[in-house]
TORFI-545445 format. One line per 4 residues: for each residue x, y, z of N, C-alpha, C. Coordinates in Angstrom, 3 decimals, padded with zeros to 6 digits. Example, Ala and Ser with C-alpha at 12.3 -4.5 7.8 and 13.67 -1.06 7.14 Angstrom:
# residues 2
013.190:-005.690:007.800:012.300:-004.500:007.800:013.200:-003.300:007.800 ~ 012.850:-002.250:007.080:013.670:-001.060:007.140:012.900:000.030:007.870
//
This chain:
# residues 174
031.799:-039.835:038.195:032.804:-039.559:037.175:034.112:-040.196:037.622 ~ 034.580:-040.844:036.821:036.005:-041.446:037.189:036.873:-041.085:037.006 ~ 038.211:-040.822:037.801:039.380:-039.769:038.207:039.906:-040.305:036.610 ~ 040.723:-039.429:035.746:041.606:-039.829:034.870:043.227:-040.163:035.261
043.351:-039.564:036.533:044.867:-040.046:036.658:044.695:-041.399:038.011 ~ 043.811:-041.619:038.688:044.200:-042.939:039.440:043.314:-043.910:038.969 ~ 041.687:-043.605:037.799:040.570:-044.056:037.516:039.795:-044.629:039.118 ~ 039.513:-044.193:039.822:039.096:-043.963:041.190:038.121:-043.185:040.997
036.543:-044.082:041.646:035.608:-043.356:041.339:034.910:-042.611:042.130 ~ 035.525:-042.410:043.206:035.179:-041.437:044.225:035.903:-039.496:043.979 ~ 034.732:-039.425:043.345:034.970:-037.868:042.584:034.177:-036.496:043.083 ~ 033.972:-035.624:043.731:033.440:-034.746:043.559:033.579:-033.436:042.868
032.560:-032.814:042.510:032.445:-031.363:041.858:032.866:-030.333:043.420 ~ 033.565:-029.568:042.530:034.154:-028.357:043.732:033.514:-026.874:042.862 ~ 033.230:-027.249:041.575:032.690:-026.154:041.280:032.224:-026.152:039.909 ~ 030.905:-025.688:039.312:030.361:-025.527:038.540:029.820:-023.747:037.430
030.129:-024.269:036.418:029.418:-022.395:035.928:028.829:-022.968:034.030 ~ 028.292:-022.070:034.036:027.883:-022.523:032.430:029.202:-021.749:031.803 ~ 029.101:-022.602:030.523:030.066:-021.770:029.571:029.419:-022.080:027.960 ~ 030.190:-021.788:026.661:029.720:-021.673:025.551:028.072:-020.995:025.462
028.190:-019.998:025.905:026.454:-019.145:026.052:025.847:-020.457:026.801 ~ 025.919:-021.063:027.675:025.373:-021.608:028.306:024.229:-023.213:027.648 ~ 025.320:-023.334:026.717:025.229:-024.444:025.888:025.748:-025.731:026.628 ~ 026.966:-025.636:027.591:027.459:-026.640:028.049:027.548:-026.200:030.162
027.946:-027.067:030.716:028.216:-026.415:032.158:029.989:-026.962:032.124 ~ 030.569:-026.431:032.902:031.992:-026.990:033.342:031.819:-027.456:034.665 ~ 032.936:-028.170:034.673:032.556:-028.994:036.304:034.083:-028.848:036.528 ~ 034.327:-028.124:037.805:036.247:-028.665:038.091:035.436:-029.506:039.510
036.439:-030.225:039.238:036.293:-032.330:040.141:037.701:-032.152:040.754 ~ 037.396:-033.127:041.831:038.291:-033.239:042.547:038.405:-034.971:043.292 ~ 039.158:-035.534:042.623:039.022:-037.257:042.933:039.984:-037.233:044.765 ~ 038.718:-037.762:045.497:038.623:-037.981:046.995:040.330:-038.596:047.071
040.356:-040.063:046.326:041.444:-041.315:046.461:042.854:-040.168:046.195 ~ 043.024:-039.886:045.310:044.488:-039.242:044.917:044.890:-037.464:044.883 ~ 043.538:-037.214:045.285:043.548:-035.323:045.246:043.841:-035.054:043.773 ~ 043.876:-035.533:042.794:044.150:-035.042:041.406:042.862:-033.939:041.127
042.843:-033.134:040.261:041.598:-031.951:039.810:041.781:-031.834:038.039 ~ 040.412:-032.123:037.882:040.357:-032.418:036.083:038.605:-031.502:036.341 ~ 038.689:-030.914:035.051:037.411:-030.582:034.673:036.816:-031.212:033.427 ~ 035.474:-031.108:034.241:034.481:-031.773:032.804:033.320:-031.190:032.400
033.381:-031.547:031.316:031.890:-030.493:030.174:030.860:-031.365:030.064 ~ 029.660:-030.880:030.611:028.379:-031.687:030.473:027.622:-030.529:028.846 ~ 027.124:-031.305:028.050:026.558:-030.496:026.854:025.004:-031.241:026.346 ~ 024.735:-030.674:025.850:023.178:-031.411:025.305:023.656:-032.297:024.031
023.472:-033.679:023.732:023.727:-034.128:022.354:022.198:-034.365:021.840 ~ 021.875:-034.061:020.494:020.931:-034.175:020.438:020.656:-035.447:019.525 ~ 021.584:-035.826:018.813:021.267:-037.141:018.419:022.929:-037.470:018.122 ~ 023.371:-038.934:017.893:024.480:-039.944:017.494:024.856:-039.683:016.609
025.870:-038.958:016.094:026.053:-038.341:014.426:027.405:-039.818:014.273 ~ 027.122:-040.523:013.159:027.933:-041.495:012.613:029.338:-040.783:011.395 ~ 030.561:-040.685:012.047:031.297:-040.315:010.680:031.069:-040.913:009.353 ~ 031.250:-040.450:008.454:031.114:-041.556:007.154:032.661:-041.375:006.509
033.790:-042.598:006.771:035.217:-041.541:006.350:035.105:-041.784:004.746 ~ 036.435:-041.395:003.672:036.348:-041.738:002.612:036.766:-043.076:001.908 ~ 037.306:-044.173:002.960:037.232:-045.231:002.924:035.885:-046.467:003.091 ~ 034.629:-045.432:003.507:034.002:-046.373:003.793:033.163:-046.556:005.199
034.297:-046.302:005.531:034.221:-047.075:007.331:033.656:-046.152:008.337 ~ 032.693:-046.351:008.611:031.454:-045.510:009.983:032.058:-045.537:011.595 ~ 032.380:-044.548:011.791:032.807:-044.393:013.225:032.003:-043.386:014.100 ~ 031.757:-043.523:015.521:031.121:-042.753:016.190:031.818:-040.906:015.965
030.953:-040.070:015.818:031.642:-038.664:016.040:032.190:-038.378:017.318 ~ 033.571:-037.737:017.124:034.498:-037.457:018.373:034.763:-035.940:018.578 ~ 033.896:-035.585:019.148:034.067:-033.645:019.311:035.553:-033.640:020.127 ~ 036.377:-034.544:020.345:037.306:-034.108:021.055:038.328:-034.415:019.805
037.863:-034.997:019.404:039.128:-035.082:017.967:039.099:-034.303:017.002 ~ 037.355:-033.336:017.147:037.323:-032.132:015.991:038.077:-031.445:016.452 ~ 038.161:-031.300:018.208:038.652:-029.994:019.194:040.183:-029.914:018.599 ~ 040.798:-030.995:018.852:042.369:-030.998:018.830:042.849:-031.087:017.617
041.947:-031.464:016.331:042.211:-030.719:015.199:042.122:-029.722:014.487 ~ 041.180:-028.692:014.945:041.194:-027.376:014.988:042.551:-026.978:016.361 ~ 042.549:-026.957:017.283:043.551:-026.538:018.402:045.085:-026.674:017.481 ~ 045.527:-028.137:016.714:046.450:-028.013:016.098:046.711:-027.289:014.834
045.401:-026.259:014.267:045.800:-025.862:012.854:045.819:-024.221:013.561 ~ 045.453:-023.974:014.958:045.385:-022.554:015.632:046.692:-022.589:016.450 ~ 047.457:-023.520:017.206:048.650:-023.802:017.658:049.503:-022.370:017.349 ~ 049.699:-021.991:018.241:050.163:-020.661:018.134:049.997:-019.102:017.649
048.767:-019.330:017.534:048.065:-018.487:016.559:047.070:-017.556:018.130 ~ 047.131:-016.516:017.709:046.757:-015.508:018.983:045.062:-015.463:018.984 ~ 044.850:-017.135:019.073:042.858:-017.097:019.504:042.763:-017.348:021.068 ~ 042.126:-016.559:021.486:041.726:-017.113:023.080:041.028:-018.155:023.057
041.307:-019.562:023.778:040.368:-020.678:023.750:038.624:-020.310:024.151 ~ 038.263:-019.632:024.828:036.643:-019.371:024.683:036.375:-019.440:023.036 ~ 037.134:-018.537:021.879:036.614:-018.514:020.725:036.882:-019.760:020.145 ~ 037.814:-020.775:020.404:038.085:-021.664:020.055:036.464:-023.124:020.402
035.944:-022.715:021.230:035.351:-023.816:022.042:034.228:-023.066:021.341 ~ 033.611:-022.071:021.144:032.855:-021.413:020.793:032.621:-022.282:018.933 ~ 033.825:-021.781:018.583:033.894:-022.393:016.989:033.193:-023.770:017.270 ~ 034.216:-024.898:017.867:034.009:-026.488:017.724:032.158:-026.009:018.228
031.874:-025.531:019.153:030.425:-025.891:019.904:029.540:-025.683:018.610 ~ 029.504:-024.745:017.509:029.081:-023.891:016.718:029.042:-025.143:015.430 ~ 030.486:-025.445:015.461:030.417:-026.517:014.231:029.202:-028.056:014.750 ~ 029.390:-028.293:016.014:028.840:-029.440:016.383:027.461:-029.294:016.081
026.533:-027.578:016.396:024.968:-027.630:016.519:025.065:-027.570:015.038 ~ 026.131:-027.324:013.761:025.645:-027.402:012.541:025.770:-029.015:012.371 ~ 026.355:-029.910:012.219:026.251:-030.814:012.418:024.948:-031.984:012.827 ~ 024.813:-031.305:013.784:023.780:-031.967:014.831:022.371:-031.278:014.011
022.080:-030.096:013.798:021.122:-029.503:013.092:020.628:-030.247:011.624 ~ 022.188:-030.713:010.652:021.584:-031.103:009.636:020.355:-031.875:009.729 ~ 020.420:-032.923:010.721:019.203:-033.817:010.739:019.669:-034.994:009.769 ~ 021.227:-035.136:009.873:021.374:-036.521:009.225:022.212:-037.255:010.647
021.846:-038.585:010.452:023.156:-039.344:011.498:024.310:-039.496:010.987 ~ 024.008:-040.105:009.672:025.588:-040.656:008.691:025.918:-039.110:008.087 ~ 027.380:-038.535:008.284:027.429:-037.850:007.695:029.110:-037.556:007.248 ~ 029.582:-037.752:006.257:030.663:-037.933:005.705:031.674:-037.161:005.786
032.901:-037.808:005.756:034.006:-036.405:006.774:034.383:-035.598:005.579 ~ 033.796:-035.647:004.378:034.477:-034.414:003.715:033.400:-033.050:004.021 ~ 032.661:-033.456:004.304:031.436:-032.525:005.151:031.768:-031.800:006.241 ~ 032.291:-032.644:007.538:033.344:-032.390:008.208:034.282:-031.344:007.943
035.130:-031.638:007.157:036.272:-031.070:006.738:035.942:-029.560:006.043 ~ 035.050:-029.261:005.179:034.654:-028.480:004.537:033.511:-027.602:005.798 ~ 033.475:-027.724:006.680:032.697:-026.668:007.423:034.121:-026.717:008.832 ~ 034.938:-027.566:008.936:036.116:-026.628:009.633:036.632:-025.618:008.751
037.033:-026.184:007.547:037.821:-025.095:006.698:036.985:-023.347:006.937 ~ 035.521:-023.760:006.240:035.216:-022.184:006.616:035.156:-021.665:007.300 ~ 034.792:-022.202:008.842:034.727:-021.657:010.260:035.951:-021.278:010.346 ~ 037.193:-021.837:010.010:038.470:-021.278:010.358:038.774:-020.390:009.411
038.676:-019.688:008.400:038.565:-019.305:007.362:038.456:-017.447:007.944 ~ 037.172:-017.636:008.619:036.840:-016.950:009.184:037.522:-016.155:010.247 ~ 038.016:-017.069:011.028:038.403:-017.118:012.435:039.967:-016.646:012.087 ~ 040.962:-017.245:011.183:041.985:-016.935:011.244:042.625:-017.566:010.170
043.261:-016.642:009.270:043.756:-017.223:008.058:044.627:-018.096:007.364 ~ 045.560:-018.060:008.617:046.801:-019.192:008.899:046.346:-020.335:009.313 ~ 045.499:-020.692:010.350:045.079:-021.740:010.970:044.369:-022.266:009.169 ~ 043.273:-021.373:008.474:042.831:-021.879:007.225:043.721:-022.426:006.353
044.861:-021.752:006.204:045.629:-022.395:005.556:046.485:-023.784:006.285 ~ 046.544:-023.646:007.655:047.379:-025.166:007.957:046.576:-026.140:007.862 ~ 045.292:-026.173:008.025:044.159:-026.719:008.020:044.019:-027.485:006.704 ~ 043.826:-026.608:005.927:043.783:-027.466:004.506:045.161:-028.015:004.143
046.055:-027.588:004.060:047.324:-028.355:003.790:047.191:-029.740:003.945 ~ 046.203:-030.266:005.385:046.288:-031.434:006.094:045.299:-032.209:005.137 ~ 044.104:-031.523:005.466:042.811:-032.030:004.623:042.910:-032.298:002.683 ~ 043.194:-031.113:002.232:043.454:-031.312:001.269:044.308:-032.442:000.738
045.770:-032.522:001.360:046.566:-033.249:001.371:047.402:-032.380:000.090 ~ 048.432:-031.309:000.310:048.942:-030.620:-000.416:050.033:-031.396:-000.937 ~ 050.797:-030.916:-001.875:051.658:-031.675:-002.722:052.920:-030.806:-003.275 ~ 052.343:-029.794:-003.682:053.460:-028.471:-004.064:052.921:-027.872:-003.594
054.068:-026.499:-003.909:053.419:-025.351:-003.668:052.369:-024.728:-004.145 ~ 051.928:-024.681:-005.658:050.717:-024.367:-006.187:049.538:-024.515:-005.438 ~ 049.812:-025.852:-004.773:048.443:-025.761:-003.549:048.243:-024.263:-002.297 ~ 049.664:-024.506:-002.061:049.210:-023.391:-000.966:048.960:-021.687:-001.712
049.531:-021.617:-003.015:049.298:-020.389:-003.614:047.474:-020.501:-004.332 ~ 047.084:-021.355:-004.901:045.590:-021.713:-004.805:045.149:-020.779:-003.789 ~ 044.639:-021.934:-002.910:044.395:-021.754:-001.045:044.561:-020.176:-001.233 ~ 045.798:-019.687:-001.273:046.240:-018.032:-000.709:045.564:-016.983:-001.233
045.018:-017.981:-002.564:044.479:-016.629:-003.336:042.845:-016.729:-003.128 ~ 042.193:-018.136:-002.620:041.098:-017.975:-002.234:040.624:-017.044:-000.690 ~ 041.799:-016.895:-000.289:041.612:-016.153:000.559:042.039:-014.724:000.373 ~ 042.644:-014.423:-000.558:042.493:-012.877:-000.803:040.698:-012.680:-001.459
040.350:-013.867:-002.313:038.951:-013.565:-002.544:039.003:-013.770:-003.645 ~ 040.164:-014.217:-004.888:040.332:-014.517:-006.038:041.247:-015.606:-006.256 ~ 041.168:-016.046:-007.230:042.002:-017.465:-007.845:042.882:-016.609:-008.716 ~ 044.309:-016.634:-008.521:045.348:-016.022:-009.724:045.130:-016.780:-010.660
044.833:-015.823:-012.170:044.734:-016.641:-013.463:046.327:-016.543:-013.964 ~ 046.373:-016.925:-014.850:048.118:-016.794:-015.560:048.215:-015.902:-015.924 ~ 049.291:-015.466:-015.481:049.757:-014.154:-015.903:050.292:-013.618:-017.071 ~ 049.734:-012.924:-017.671:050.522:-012.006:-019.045:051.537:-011.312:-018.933
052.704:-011.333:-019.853:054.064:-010.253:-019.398:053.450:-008.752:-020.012 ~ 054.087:-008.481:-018.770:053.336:-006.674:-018.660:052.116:-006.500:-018.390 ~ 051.318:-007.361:-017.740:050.085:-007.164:-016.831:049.930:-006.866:-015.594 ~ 049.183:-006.272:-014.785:049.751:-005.680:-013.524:048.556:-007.011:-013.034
048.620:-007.750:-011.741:047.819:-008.493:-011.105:047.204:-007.843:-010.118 ~ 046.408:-007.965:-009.414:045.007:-006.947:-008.726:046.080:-006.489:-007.423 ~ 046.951:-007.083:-007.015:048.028:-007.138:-005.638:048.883:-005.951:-005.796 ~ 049.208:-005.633:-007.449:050.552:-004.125:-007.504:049.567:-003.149:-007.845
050.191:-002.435:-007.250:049.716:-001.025:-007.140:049.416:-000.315:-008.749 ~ 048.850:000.834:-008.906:048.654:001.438:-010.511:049.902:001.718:-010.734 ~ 051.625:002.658:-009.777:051.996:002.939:-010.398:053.382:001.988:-010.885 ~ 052.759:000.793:-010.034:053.596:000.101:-010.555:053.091:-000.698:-011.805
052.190:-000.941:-012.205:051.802:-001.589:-013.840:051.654:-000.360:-014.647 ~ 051.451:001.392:-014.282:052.033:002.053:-014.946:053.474:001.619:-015.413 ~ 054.424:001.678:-014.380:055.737:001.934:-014.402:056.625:000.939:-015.830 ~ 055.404:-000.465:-015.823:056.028:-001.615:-016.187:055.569:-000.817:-017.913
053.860:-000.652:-017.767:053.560:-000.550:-019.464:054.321:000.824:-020.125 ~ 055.182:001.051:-019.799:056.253:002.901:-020.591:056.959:002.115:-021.046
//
């Protein structure tokens, strides 16, 4: 394994353990030449999954670019990274499971959204902002209401919406 901070390939493992249910192992390394210490994830791939973007253009899949785009829509958001690594590992065996190679990033995109969805509601919402590519606000009130579990229809004057209480659409219909 080659050091990332001197690229010096005199590296050893100082220590090993499984992690993600024992889906992947961790390795903390220790490069001989410069004493630097980086860890690395050995995982099973089970086949070459090809992005398909919406331009067209086929690129190799980058689990480290799913990682840090989920990591940036959780960015401050109170997940312990195990659940975080857990998610990406989770999205990758769906992925890897379909049993396709080419597989198109709105596919992608649409199984982060729900995994995060799940996971944490803010991250769902920064998430799509990006993906979607929001424009107004109506987008993020959309989005807000798919996550209460309904789409707001238009509102009638003097209708109470499922969010106020009885005695307040009492209060309004006197």
């Amino acid at each position: 394994m080659r050091c990332p901070y001197c690229n010096g390939d005199n590296t050893q493992v100082k220590d090993s353990r499984p992690t993600e249910e024992n889906a992947a192992i961790r390795r903390r390394r220790v490069c001989e030449d410069c004493g630097g210490r980086f860890t690395t994830f050995e995982r099973i791939q089970l086949r070459e999954i090809v992005v398909v973007k919406r331009s067209g253009r086929r690129v190799p899949f980058d689990r480290e670019k799913l990682s840090r785009s989920v990591e940036v829509a959780l960015r401050k958001r109170p997940i312990q990274s195990e659940r975080v690594d857990r998610l990406v590992s989770g999205l990758v065996r769906q992925l890897e499971s379909m049993g396709e190679q080419d597989v198109p990033s709105s596919v992608i995109g649409e199984l982060v959204m729900e995994a995060l969805k799940g996971l944490d509601p803010v991250a769902y919402v920064r998430f799509a902002s990006v993906y979607r590519h929001f424009r107004e606000a109506a987008d993020f009130q959309e989005v807000l209401g798919e996550i209460a579990g309904r789409v707001e229809p238009a509102q009638e004057a003097g209708t109470a919406t499922p969010s106020q209480s009885g005695a307040e659409a009492a209060g309004r219909k006197h």
